[in-house]
C-alpha positions as CSV (number, residue, x, y, z in Angstrom):
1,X,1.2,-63.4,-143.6
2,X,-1.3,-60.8,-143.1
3,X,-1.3,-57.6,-143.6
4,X,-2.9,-55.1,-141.1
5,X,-5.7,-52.6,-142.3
6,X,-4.3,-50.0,-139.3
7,X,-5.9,-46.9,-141.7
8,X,-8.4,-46.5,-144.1
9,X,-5.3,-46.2,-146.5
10,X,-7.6,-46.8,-150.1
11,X,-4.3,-49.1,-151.0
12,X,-5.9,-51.6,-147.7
13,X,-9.1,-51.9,-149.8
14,X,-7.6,-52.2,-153.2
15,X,-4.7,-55.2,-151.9
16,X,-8.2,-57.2,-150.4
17,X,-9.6,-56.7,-153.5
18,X,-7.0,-58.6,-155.3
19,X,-6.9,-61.0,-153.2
20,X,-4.7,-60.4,-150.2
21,X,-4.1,-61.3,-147.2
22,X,-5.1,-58.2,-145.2
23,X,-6.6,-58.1,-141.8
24,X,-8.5,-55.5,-139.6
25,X,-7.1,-53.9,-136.6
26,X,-9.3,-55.3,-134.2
27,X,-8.8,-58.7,-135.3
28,X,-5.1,-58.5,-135.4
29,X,-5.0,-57.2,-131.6
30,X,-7.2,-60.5,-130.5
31,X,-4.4,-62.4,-132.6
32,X,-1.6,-64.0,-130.3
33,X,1.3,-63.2,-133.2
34,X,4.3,-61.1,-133.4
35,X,3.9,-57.9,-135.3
36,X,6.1,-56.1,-137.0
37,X,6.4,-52.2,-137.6
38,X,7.9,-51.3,-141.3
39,X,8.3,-47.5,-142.8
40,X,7.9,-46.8,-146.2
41,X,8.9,-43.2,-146.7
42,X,7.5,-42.6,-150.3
43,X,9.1,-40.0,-152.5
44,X,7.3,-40.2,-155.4
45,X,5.3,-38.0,-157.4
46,X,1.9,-37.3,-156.8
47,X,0.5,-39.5,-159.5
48,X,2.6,-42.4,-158.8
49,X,2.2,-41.9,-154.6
50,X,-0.7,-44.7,-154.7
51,X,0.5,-47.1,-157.2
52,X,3.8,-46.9,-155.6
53,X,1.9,-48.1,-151.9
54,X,0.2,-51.1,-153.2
55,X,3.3,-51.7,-155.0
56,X,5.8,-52.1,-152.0
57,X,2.8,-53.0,-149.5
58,X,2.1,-56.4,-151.8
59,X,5.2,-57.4,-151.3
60,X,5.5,-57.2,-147.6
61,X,2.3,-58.7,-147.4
62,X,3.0,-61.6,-149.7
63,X,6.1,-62.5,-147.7
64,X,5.8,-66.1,-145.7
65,X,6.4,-64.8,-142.2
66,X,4.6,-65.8,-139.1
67,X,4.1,-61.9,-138.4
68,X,1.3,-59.4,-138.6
69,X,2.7,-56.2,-140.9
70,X,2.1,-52.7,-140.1
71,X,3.1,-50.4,-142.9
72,X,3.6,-46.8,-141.8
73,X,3.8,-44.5,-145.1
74,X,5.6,-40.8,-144.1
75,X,7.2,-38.7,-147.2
76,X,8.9,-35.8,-146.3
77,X,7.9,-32.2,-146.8
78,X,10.4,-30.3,-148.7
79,X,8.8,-32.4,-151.7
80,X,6.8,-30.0,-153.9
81,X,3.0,-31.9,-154.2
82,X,0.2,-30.6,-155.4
83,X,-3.5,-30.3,-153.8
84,X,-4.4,-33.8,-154.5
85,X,-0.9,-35.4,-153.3
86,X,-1.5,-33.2,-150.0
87,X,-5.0,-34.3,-149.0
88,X,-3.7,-38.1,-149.6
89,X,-0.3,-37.3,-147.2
90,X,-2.4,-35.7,-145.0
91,X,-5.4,-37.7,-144.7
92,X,-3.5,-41.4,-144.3
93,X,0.3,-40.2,-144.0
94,X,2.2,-40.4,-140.7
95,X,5.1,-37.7,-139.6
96,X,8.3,-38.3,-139.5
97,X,8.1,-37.3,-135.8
98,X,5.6,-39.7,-134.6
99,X,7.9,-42.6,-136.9
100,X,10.9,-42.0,-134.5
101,X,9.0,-41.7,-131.2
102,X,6.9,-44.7,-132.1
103,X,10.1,-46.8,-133.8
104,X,10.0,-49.1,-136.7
105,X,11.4,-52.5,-137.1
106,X,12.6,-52.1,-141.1
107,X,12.3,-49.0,-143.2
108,X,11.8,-49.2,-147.3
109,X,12.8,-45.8,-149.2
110,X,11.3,-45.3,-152.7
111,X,12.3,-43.6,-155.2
112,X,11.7,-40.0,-156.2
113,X,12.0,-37.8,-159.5
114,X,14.9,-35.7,-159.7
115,X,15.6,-32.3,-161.8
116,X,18.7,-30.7,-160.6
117,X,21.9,-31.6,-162.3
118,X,23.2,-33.2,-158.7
119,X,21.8,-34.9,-156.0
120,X,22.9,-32.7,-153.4
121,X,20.4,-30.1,-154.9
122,X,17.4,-31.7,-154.6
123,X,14.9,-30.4,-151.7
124,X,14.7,-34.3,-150.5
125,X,18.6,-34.2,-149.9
126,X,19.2,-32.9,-146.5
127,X,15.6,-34.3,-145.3
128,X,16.7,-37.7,-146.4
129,X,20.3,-37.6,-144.5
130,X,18.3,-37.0,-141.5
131,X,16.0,-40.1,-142.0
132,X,18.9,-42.2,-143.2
133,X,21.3,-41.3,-140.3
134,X,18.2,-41.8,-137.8
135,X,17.7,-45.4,-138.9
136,X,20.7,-46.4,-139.1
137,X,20.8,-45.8,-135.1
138,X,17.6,-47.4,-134.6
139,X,16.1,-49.5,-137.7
140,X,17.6,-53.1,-137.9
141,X,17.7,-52.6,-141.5
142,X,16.4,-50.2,-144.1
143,X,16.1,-51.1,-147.8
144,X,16.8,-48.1,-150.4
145,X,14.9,-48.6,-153.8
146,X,16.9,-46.9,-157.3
147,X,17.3,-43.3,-156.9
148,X,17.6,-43.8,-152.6
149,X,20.4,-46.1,-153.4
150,X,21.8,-43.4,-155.7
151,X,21.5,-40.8,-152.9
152,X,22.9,-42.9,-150.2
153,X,25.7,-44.1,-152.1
154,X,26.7,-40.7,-152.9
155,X,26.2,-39.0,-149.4
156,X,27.3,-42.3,-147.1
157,X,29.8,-43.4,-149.4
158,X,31.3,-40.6,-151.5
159,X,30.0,-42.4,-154.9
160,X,28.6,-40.3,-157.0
161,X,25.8,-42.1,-159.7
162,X,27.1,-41.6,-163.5
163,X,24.7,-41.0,-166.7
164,X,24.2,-43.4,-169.0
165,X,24.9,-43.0,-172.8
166,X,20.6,-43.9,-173.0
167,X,18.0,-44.7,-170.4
168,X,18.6,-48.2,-169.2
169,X,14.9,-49.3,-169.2
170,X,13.3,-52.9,-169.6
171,X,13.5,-56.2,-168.4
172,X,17.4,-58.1,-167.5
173,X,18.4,-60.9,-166.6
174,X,20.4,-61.1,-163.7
175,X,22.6,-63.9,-161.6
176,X,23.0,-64.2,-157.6
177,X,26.8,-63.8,-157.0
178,X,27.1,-65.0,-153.5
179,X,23.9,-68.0,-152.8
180,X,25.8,-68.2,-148.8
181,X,24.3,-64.6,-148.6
182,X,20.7,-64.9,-146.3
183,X,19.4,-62.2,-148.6
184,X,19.2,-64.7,-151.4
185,X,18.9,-68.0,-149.3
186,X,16.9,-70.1,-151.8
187,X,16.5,-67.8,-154.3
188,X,16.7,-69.1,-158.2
189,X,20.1,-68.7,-159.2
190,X,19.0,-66.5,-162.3
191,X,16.1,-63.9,-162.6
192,X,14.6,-60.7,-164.3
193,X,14.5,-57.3,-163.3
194,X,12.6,-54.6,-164.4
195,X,14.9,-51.6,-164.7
196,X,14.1,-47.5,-165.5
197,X,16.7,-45.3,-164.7
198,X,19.2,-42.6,-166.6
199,X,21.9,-43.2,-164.3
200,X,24.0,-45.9,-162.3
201,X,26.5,-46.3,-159.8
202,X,28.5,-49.4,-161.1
203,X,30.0,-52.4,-159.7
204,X,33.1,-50.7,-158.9
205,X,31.9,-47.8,-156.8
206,X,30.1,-50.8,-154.7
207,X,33.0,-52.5,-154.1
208,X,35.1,-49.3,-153.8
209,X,32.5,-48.5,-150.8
210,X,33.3,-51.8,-149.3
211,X,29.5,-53.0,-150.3
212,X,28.9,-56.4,-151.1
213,X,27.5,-56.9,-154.4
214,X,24.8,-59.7,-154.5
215,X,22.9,-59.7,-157.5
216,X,24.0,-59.0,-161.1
217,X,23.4,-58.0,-164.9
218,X,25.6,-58.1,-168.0
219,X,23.8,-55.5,-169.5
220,X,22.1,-53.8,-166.3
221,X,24.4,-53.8,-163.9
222,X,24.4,-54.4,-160.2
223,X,20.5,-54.8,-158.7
224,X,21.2,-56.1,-155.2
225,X,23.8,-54.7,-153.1
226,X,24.0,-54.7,-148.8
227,X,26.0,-53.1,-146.7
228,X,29.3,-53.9,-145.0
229,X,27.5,-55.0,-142.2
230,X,25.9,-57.7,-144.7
231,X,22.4,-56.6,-143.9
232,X,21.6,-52.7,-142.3
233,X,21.6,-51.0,-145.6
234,X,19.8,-52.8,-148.5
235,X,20.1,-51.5,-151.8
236,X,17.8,-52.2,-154.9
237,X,18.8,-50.6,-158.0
238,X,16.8,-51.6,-160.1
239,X,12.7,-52.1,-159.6
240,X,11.5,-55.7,-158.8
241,X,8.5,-54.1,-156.9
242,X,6.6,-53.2,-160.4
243,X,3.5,-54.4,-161.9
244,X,3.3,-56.4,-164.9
245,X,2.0,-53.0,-166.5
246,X,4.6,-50.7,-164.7
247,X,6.5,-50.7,-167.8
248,X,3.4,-50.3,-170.2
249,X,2.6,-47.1,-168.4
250,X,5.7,-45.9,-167.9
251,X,6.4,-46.5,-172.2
252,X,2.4,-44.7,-172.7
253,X,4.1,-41.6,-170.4
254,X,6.8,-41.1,-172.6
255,X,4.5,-41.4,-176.0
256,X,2.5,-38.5,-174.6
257,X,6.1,-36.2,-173.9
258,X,6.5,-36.7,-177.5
259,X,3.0,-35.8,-178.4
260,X,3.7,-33.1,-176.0
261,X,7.0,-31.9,-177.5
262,X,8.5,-32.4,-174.7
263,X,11.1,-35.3,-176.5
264,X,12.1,-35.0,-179.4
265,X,12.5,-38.5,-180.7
266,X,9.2,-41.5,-180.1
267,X,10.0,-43.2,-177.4
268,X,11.8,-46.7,-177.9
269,X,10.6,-50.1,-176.6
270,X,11.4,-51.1,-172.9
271,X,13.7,-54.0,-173.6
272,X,12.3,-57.8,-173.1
273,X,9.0,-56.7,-172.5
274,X,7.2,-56.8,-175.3
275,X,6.1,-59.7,-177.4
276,X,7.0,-59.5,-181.3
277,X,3.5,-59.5,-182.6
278,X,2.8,-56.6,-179.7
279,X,5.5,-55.1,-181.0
280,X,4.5,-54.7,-184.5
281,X,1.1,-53.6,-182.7
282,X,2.6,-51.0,-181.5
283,X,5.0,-49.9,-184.2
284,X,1.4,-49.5,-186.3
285,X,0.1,-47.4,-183.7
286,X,3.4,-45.1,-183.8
287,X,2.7,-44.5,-187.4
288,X,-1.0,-43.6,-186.5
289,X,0.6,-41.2,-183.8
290,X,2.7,-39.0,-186.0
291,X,0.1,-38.8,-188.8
292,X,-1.8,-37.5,-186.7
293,X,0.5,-34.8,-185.7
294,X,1.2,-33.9,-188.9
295,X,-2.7,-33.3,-190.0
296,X,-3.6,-32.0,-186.6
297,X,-5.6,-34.6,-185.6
298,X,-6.6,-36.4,-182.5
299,X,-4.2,-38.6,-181.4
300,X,-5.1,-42.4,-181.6
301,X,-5.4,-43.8,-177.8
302,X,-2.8,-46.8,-177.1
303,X,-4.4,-50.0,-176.9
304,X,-3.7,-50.9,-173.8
305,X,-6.6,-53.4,-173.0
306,X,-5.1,-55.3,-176.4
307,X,-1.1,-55.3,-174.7
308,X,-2.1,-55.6,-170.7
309,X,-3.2,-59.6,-171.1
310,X,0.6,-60.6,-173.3
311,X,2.9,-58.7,-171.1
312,X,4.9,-61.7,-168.7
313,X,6.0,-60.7,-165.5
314,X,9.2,-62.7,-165.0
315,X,10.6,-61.3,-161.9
316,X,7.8,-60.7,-159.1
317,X,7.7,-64.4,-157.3
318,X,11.9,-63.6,-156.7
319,X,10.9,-60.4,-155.7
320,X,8.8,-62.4,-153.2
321,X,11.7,-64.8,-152.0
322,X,14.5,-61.7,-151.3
323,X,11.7,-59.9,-149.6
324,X,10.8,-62.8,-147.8
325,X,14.4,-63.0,-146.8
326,X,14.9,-59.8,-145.5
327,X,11.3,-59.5,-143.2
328,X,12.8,-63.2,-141.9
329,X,16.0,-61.4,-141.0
330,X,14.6,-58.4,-139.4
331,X,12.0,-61.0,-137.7
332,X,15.4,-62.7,-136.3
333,X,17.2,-60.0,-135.2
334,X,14.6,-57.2,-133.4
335,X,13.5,-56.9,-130.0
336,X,9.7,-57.6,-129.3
337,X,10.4,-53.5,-128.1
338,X,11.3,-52.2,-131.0
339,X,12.1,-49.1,-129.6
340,X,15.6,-50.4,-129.0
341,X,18.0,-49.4,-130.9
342,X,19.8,-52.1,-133.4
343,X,22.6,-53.6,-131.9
344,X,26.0,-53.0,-133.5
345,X,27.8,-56.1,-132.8
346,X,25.3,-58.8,-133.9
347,X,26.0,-60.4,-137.2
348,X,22.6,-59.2,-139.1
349,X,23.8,-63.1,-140.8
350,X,24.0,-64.9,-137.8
351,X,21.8,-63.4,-135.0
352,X,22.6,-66.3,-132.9
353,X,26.5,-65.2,-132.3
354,X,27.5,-68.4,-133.8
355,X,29.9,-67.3,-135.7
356,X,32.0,-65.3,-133.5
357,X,31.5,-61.9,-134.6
358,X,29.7,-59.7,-137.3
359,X,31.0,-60.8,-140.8
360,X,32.8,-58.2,-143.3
């Protein structure tokens, strides 16, 4: 369902131009629908504060519900940004203030790029509790993305994320424990993930936390966890949200840290993402890369346009069904005010009551 264009947010303009489903303001408020108000508190870099938008925004606005979407982006200020990140915040960014006198119906946290050795040292930490402890008061539900999952699961929970031998970065497959669950109510019983992280909280912290694990890898671990509540804390840890080039930019980032010096080895393949033959491609262009270095040349540009048309994107139209899923919950559960707070003792799985009580 549609979209609504409630800013001149450039991500509005770039969505329609793909072909989305997105609506202007004044024709949404002649429309006799339900809206619904969702939060995305972005933490990301600068560079990635945009990308990251369309991202999250595509797949609210591709979900089937009979709802008009208003997306209100907020970050939160102890984030270091540079000039360019601050006009874009300030220009078509909302305060955190205005979010909690106005309400939302859902919040998504992103991710954010972390350099202190813990969490707790980061400037976003204490900003983030606030947030966090403020919807879960008054959101119906919020869904934490990678490193918010990390961060919540070490400041709700007492689980502290561990670091992985190497990054864990590619494309998994992964299996739906638990089909009763409504998160994954008709979603395909197996699926990919995209996946880029250095660290992980594992399956045992979840259950140790008395979270329900959903959604599972062999080799990447847990992606889908909820709450004990079944449904006011969602977490993703991995990154079903990416493009089909997410990956390919992310892989052309770390080529130019090594260029840079700022790694020492070239960076290896993001695994099950790249065909063999592109592989070999790209293998070719390594060995143009460091000869380069070594006679202080120019280094050759990736060939991008050449890679972009094999990649596969094998995980966005699940994406699409667990999103879909959780709007459809929300949709079930909030007051047409959403101003009132989320109600503790209603089953987030059975809104009706019909069960008795709220499931554990």
């Amino acid at each position: 369902m549609p979209l609504v264009a409630n800013s001149d947010l450039p991500a509005f303009a770039r969505l329609r131009e793909e072909g989305g489903n997105i609506i202007p303001r004044d024709a949404a408020l002649h429309q006799d629908i339900r809206e619904l108000h969702i939060g995305l508190l972005n933490m990301m870099p600068d560079a990635a504060l945009a990308a990251t938008e369309r991202q999250f925004f595509r797949l609210v606005g591709e979900s089937n519900q009979i709802a008009q979407f208003y997306l209100h982006p907020f970050t939160l200020e102890e984030l270091p940004r540079g000039a360019e990140g601050r006009a874009h915040i300030e220009r078509y960014y909302e305060s955190f203030d205005r979010i909690r006198e106005e309400g939302l119906d859902a919040l998504i946290i992103t991710g954010a790029n972390v350099t202190a050795p813990d969490l707790s040292m980061e400037p976003f930490w204490e900003p983030l509790i606030r947030v966090i402890d403020w919807a879960w008061e008054n959101v119906t539900s919020t869904l934490c993305s990678c490193l918010a999952t990390h961060a919540v699961m070490q400041f709700r929970y007492g689980q502290k994320r561990r670091r992985l031998p190497g990054k864990r970065w590619g494309v998994f497959a992964h299996r739906v424990l638990d089909r009763r669950h409504p998160l994954v109510a008709g979603v395909n019983t197996r699926f990919d993930v995209p996946h880029s992280r250095f660290n992980e909280v594992f399956r045992e912290q979840f259950l140790a936390a008395g979270l329900q694990v959903l959604v599972e890898s062999p080799q990447a671990g847990v992606h889908l966890a909820v709450s004990e509540d079944r449904f006011r804390l969602v977490f993703f840890q991995g990154h079903p949200e990416y493009d089909t080039i997410s990956l390919l930019k992310e892989y052309k980032r770390e080529i130019h840290r090594f260029v840079a010096g700022e790694r020492a080895d070239y960076p290896p393949f993001p695994e099950n993402y790249f065909r063999r033959r592109y592989q070999a491609v790209l293998e070719e262009h390594a060995d143009q890369v460091r000869a380069a270095l070594r006679a202080g040349r120019p280094i050759p540009p990736l060939p991008e346009a050449l890679l972009a048309p094999g990649l596969d994107n094998t995980w966005h139209d699940t994406a699409e069904a667990v999103i879909n899923n959780w709007i459809g919950r929300v949709y079930q559960i909030t007051h047409q005010d959403r101003r009132l707070p989320f109600k503790p003792g209603i089953d987030p799985g059975d809104p009706l009551g019909l069960s008795g009580g709220p499931s554990t």
